[in-house]
C-alpha positions in Angstrom: -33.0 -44.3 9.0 -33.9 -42.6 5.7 -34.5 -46.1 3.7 -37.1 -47.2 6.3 -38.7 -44.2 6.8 -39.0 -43.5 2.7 -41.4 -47.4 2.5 -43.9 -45.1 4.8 -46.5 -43.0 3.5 -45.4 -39.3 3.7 -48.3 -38.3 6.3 -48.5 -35.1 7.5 -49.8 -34.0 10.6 -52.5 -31.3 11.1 -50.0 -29.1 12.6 -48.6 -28.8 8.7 -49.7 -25.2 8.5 -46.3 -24.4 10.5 -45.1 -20.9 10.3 -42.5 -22.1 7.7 -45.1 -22.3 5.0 -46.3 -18.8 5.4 -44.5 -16.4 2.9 -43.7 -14.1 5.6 -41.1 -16.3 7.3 -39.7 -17.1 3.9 -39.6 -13.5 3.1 -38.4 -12.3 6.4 -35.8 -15.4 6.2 -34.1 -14.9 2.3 -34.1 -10.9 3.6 -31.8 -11.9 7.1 -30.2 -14.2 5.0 -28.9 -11.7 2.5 -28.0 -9.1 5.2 -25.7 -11.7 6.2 -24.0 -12.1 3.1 -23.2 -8.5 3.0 -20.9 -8.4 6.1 -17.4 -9.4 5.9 -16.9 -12.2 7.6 -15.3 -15.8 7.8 -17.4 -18.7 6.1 -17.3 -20.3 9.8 -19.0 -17.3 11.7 -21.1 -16.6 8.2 -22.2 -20.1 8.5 -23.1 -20.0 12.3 -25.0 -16.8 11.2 -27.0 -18.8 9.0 -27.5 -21.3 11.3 -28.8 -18.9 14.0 -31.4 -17.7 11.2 -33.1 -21.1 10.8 -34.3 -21.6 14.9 -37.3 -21.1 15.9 -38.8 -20.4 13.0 -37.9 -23.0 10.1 -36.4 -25.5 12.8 -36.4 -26.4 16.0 -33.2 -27.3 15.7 -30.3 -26.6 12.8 -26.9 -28.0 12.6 -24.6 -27.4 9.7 -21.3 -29.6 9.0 -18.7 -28.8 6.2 -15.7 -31.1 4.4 -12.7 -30.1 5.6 -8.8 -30.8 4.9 -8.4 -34.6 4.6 -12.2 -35.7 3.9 -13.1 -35.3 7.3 -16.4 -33.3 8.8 -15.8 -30.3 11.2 -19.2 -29.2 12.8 -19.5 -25.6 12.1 -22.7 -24.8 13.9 -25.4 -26.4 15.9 -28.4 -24.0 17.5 -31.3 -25.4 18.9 -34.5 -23.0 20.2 -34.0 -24.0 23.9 -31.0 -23.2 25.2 -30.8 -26.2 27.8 -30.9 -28.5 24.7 -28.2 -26.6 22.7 -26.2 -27.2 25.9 -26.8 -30.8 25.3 -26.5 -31.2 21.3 -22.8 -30.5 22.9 -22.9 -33.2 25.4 -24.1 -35.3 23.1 -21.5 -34.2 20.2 -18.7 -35.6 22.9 -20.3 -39.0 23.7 -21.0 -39.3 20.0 -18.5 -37.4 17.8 -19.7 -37.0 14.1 -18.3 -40.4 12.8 -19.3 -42.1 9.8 -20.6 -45.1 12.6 -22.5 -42.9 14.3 -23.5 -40.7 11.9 -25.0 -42.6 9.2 -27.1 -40.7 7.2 -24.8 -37.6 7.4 -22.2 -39.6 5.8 -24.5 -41.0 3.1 -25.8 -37.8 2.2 -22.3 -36.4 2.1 -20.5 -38.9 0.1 -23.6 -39.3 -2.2 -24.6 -35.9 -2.4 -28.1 -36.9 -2.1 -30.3 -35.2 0.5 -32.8 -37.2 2.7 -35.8 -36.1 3.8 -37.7 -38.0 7.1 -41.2 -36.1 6.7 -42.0 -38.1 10.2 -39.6 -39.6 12.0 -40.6 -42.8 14.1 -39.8 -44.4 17.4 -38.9 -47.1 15.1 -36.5 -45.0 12.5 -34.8 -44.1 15.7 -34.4 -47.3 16.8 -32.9 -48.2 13.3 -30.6 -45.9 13.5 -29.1 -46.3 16.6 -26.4 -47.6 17.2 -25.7 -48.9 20.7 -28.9 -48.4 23.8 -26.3 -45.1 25.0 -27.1 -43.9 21.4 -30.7 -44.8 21.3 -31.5 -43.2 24.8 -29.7 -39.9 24.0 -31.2 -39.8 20.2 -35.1 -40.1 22.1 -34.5 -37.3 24.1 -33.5 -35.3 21.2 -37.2 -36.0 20.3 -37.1 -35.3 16.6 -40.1 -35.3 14.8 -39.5 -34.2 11.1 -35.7 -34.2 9.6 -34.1 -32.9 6.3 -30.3 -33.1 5.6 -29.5 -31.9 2.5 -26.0 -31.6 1.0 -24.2 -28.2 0.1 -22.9 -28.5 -3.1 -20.7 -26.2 -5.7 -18.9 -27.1 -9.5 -20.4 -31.2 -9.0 -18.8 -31.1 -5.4 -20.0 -31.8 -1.7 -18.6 -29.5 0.7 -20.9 -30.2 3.1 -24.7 -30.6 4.9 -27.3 -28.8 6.1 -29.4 -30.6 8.8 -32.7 -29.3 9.7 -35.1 -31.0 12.5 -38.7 -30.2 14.3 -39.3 -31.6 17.9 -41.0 -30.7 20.5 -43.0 -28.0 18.8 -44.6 -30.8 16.7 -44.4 -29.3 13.5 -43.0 -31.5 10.3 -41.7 -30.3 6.9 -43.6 -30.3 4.0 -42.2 -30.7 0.3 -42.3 -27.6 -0.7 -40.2 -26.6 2.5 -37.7 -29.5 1.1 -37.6 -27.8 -1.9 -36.8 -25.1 -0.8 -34.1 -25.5 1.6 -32.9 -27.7 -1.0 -32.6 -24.6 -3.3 -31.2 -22.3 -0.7 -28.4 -24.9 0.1 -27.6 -24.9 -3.8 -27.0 -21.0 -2.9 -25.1 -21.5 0.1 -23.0 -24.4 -2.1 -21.8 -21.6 -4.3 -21.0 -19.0 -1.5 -19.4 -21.2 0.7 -17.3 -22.3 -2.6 -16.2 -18.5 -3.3 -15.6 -18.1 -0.1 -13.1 -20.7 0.1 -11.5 -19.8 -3.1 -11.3 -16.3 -1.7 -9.7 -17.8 1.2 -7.3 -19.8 -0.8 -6.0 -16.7 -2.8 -5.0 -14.8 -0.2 -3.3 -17.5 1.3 -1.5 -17.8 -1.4 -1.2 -13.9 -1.8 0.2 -13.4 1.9 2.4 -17.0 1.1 4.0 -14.8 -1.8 4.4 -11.8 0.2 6.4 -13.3 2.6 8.5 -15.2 -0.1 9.2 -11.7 -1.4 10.2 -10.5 1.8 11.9 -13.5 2.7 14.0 -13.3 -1.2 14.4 -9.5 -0.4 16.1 -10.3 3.2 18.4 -13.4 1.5 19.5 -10.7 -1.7 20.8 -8.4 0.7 22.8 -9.9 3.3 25.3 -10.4 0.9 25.1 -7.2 -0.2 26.1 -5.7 3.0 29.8 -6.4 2.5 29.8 -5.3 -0.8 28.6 -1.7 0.1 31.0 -1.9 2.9 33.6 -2.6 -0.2 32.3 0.1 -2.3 32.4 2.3 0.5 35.8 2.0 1.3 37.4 2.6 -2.7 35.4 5.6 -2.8 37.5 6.8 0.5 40.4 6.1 -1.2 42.7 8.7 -3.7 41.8 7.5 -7.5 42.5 8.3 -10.5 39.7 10.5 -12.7 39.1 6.7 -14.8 39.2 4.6 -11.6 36.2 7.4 -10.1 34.4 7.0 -13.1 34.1 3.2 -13.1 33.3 3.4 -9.3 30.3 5.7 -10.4 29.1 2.8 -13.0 29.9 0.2 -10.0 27.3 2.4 -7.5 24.8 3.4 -10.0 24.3 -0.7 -10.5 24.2 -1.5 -6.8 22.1 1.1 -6.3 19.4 -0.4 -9.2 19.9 -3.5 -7.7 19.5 -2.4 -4.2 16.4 -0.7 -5.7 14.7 -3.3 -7.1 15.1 -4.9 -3.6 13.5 -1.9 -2.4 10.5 -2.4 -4.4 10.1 -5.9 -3.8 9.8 -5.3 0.1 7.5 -2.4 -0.8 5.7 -4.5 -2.6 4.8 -6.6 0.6 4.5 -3.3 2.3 1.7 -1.9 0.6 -0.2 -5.3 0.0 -0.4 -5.5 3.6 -1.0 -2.2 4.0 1.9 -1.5 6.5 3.4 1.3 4.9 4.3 4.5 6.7 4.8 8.1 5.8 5.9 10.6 7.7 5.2 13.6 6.6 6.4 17.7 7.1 6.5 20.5 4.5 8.7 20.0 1.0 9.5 22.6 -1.6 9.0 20.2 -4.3 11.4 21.8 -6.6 14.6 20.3 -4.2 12.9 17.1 -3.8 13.1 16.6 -7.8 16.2 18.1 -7.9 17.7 15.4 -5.7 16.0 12.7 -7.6 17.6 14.0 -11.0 20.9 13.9 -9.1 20.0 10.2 -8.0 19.7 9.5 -12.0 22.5 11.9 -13.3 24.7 9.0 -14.2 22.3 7.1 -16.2 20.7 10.2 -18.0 24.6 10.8 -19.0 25.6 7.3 -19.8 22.5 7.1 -21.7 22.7 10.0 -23.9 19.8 11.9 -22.9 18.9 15.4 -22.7 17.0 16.3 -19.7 15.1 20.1 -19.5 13.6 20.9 -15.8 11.6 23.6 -15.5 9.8 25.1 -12.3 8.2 28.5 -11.2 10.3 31.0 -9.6 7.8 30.5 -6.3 8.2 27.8 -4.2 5.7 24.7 -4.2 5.5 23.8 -0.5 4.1 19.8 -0.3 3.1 17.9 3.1 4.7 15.0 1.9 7.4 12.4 3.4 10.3 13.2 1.3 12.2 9.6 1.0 8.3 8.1 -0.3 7.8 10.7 -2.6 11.3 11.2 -3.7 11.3 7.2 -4.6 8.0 8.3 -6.9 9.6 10.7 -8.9 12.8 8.5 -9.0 11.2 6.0 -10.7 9.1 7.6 -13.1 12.5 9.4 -14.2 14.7 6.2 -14.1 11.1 4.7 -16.3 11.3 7.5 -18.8 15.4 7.1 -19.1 14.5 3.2 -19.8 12.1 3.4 -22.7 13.8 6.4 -24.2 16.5 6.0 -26.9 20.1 7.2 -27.0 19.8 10.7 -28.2 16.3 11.3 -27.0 14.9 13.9 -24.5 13.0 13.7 -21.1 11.2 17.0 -19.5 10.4 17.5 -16.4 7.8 20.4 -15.9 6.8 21.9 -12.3 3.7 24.0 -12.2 0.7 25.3 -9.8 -2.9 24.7 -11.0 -5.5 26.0 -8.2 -4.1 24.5 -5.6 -2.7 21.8 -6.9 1.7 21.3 -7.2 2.1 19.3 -10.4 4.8 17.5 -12.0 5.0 16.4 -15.1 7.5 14.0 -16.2 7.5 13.5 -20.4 9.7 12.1 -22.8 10.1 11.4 -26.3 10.3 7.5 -26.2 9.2 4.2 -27.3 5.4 5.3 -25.3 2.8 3.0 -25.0 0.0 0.4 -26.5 -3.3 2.2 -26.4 -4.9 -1.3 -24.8 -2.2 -1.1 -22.4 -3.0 2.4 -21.4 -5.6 1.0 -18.9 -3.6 -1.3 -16.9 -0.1 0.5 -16.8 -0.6 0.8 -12.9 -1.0 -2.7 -12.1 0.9 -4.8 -10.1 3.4 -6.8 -12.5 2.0 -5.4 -15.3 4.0 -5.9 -18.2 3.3 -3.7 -21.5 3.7 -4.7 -25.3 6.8 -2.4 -26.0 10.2 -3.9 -27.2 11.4 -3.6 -23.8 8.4 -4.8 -22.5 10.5 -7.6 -20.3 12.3 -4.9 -18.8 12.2 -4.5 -14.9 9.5 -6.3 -12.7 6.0 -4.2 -13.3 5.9 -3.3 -9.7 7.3 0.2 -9.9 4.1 2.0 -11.4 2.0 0.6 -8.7 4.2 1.5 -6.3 4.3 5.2 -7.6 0.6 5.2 -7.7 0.2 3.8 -4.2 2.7 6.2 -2.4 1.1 8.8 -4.4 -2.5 8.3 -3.1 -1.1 8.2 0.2 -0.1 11.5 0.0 -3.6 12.2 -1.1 -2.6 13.2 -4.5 -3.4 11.9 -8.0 -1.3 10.4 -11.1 -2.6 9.8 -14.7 -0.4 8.2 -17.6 -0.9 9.4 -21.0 0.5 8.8 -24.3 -0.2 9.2 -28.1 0.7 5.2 -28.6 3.5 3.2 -29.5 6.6 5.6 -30.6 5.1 8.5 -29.7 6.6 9.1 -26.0 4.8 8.9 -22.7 3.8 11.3 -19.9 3.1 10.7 -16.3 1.2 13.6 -14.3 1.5 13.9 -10.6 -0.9 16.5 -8.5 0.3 16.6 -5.2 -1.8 19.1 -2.8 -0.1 22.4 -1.4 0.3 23.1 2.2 -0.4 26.7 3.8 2.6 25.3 6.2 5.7 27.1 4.4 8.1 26.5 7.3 10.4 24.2 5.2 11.8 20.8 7.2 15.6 20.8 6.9 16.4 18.5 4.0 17.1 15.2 4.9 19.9 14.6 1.9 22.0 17.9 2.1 25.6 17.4 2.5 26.3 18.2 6.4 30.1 18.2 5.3 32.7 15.4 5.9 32.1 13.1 8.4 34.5 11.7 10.8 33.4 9.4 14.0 35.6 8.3 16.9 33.6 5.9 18.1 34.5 2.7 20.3 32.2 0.0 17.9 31.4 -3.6 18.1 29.7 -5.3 14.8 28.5 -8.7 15.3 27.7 -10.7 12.4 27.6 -14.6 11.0 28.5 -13.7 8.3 32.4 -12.9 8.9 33.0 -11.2 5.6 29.9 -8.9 6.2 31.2 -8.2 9.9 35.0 -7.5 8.4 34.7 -5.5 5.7 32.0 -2.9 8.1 34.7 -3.0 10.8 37.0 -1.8 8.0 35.0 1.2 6.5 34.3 2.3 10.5 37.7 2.2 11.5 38.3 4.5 8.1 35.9 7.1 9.4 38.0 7.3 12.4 35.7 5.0 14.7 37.4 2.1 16.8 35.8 -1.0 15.7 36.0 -4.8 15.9 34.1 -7.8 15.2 32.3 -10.8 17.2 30.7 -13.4 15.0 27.8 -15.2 16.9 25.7 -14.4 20.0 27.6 -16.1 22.1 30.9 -14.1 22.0 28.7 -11.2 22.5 27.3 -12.9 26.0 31.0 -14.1 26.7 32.6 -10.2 26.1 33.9 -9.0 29.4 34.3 -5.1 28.1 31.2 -4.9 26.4 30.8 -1.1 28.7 34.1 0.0 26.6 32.1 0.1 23.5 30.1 3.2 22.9 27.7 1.5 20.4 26.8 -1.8 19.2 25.7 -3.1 15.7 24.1 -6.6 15.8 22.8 -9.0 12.9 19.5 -10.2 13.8 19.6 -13.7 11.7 22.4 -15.0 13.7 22.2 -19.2 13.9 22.0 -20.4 17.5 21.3 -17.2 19.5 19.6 -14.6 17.1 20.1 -10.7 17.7 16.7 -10.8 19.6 18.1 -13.0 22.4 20.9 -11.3 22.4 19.8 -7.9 23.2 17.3 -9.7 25.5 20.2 -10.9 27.1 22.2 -7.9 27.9 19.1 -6.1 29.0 18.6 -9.0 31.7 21.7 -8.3 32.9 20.5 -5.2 35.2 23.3 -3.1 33.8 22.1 -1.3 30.5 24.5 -1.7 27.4 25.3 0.8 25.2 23.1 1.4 22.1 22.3 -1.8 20.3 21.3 -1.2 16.9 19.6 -4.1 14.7 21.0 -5.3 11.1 18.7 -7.0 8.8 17.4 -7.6 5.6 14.0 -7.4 6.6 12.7 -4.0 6.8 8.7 -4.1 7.3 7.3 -1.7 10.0 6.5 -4.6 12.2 9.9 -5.6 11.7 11.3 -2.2 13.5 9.1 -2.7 15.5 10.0 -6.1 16.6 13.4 -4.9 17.2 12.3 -2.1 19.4 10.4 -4.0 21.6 13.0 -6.5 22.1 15.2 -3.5 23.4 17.2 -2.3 20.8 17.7 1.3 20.0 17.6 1.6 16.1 16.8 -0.5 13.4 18.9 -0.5 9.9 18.1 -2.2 6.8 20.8 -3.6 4.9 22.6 -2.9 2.8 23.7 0.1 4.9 26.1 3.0 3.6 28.3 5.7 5.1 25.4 7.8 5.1 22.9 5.7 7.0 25.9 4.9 9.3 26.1 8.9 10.4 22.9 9.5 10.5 22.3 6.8 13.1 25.4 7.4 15.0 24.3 11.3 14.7 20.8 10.3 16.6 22.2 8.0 19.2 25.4 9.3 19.9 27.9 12.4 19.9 29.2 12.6 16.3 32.4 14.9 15.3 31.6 16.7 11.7 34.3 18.4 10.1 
């Protein structure tokens, strides 16, 4: 079409003083265009925005086609200014999909990257292009007149076309209208471009995010049985060097079980799916209880720890497992990059209204140029141990920090000269403190009727072994279908189910037994994965709790405490 209409003579018709060559429409269309370009929104709606923009006033008609996965054309938008026309663009999409037989000069202009402009198009440049009499009787009733498709380029690449027609309104394009739609599709080239990229990245972000989730979920199943271990030689009479080595034992399941912790959190907060729940702290006991956490590697360590605090209470809105896990790992931080012999402080105070805490020590401290960047996500500094740990732990600090609408600063007079992180946290007028949720209730002992179904048959055992030392009566069933097949399933006062079962997962299993008319006892869900949406998965599909593995003695009562009768002596 384009070759035979480029031997004419580019005559213009009278009606060339169209509304496109006044600079109001050009004005009034680069200032829509840019609104657009502020909102947040897909490239395909952003593009079918930009379409809209172009009809009436630059086109009678606009279509706009992009490269997609495999080299082939997806038609992101076509608008034309009379609706009943639009309708048939449609019709005439289906009869005559954009192929490169019967679109021709769509495909030139794409694989070239050459735009062609039809000043006036013909009865005869429609007949040329044509290709069957189907084709050449729906083409004359679009009617064009005056055609430009012009490629969208970006970094020496076509990513797609911009196709612009008159018709019935009888205007036609001049060259300075070529030019510039030919200009603003070199602008759209390099949006569209970012736009993918941007797309691409956080792709790629949310692909990692669920590979850390999904590495966080694998590391701890088979961590489950070795709590359940650890669990059980702690119930047992040792000697005072058998306790001590147990200690050493925890303290590095519980760093590992940590640094799961924060790789989940990690995925958390990206997402932003992490929750709080707040009530009143005295902050005091909440640091307290974090110093106990790291007690045995201050001591094994060979560091001198002074805590200091007002004699007045600090009262904190604050959920106390988020912001205990804060001042955990600043602590556990100032421990790592401290040396044997060295000193750590931890300083409470009150400024205005303001509780701070102030964590300093007397370590290896930090590069001035890497001052800036210490709260980034897998930031790793220039120290000596600078390999040490994953650089997600400062972020995370930060992050649950903010969301307790509080503030954190790091400073430090550079390398060897110790560090010091600063916490503000706002104080509550609410002094009514919430009971603690880690004060010793006093031994527990459960007599329970349990079932624990599990795959995994070592992870299943050794749980059944550490309930039935508690005092509970507890077996184990290893797939969903023993559970189904379990005629005294109404003996058991509670049941504890793996959700990544083979065959029959726990969801289909609790689905099950809800089915069945007669309600079960409490079903309560085991898994690695321990997002919000993944409690709330398992809630929806009926069960009554949700536990994250590894799970202890502790996160045992407290569950059995919520759901169920539990003796305490």
């Amino acid at each position: 079409m384009a070759q035979l209409a480029s031997k004419k003579k580019n005559t213009l018709s009278a009606i060339d003083i169209s509304r496109f060559n006044s600079r109001e429409d050009k004005l009034r269309f680069m200032l829509e265009s840019a609104k657009i370009l502020s909102t947040k929104v897909d490239f395909r709606t952003w593009l079918l925005q930009k379409a809209k923009l172009t009809v009436p006033s630059l086109a009678d008609w606009c279509a706009i086609d992009v490269l997609v996965e495999h080299n082939g054309l997806e038609r992101i938008a076509i608008i034309h200014q009379d609706e009943r026309m639009t309708e048939y663009l449609f019709e005439f999409e289906k009869r005559f999909p954009t192929t490169e037989k019967n679109s021709a000069d769509l495909y030139e202009v794409i694989r070239t990257g050459k735009p062609q402009f039809v000043p006036v198009v013909t009865d005869e440049t429609i007949r040329q292009g044509a290709r069957s009499p189907e084709h050449l009787k729906a083409m004359q009733r679009l009617g064009l007149k005056s055609l430009m498709i012009i490629p969208i380029c970006a970094r020496g690449k076509t990513l797609g076309a911009l196709s612009l027609g008159y018709a019935k309104s009888g205007r036609v394009y001049t060259q300075s209208a070529f030019e510039f739609f030919q200009e603003f599709c070199n602008d759209l080239g390099v949006i569209l471009d970012n736009s993918r990229l941007s797309d691409e990245i956080s792709k790629r972000d949310k692909a990692k995010d669920l590979f850390l989730a999904s590495l966080s979920h694998e590391l701890r199943n088979p961590l489950a049985p070795i709590k359940s271990a650890l669990e059980l030689l702690k119930l047992r009479e040792t000697t005072t060097d058998v306790r001590e080595e147990l200690d050493n034992i925890e303290h590095q399941f519980d760093h590992l079980a940590k640094l799961l912790g924060d790789l989940l959190d990690v995925t958390r907060f990206t997402q932003a799916k992490i929750e709080i729940v707040p009530h009143t702290l005295e902050l005091r006991k909440l640091v307290e209880r974090s110093l106990k956490a790291n007690d045995a590697l201050l001591r094994t360590s060979d560091i001198t720890l002074h805590f200091t605090y007002p004699s007045t209470p600090l009262p904190v809105w604050a959920d106390d497992t988020r912001l205990e896990q804060a001042a955990s790992n600043l602590i556990n931080n100032a421990v790592k990059f401290t040396p044997s012999g060295g000193s750590i402080w931890v300083d409470l105070s009150k400024e205005d209204e303001w509780a701070v805490m102030k964590i300093r020590d007397n370590g290896e401290g930090i590069d001035p140029i890497d001052l800036p960047n210490i709260f980034e996500i897998y930031f790793q500094g220039r120290g000596k141990n600078n390999a040490s740990g994953l650089g997600i732990g400062l972020a995370l600090v930060q992050k649950i920090v903010e969301l307790h609408k509080g503030s954190i600063t790091a400073r430090s007079g550079g390398r060897g000269k110790g560090s010091e992180f600063v916490i503000k946290l706002p104080i509550t007028d609410i002094i009514s403190f919430a009971s603690e949720s880690g004060s010793d209730r006093g031994a527990q002992r459960m007599d329970q009727r349990v079932l624990v179904v599990d795959d995994n048959a070592q992870a299943a055992d050794s749980l059944v072994k550490l309930l039935n030392k508690l005092g509970c009566r507890a077996e184990a069933l290893y797939s969903g279908a023993e559970v189904l097949a379990h005629k005294g399933l109404s003996d058991f006062d509670i049941i504890l189910l793996d959700i990544g079962m083979p065959h029959m997962d726990g969801y289909k299993v609790v689905r099950a037994l809800r089915a069945r008319g007669i309600p079960p006892p409490p079903v309560i869900a085991l898994t690695g994965y321990g997002l919000l949406e993944d409690k709330q998965k398992a809630l929806d599909a009926g069960f009554s709790a949700h536990l994250t593995k590894p799970i202890g003695i502790k996160e045992l009562v407290e569950v059995f405490r919520e759901l169920l009768p539990v003796t305490v002596i």
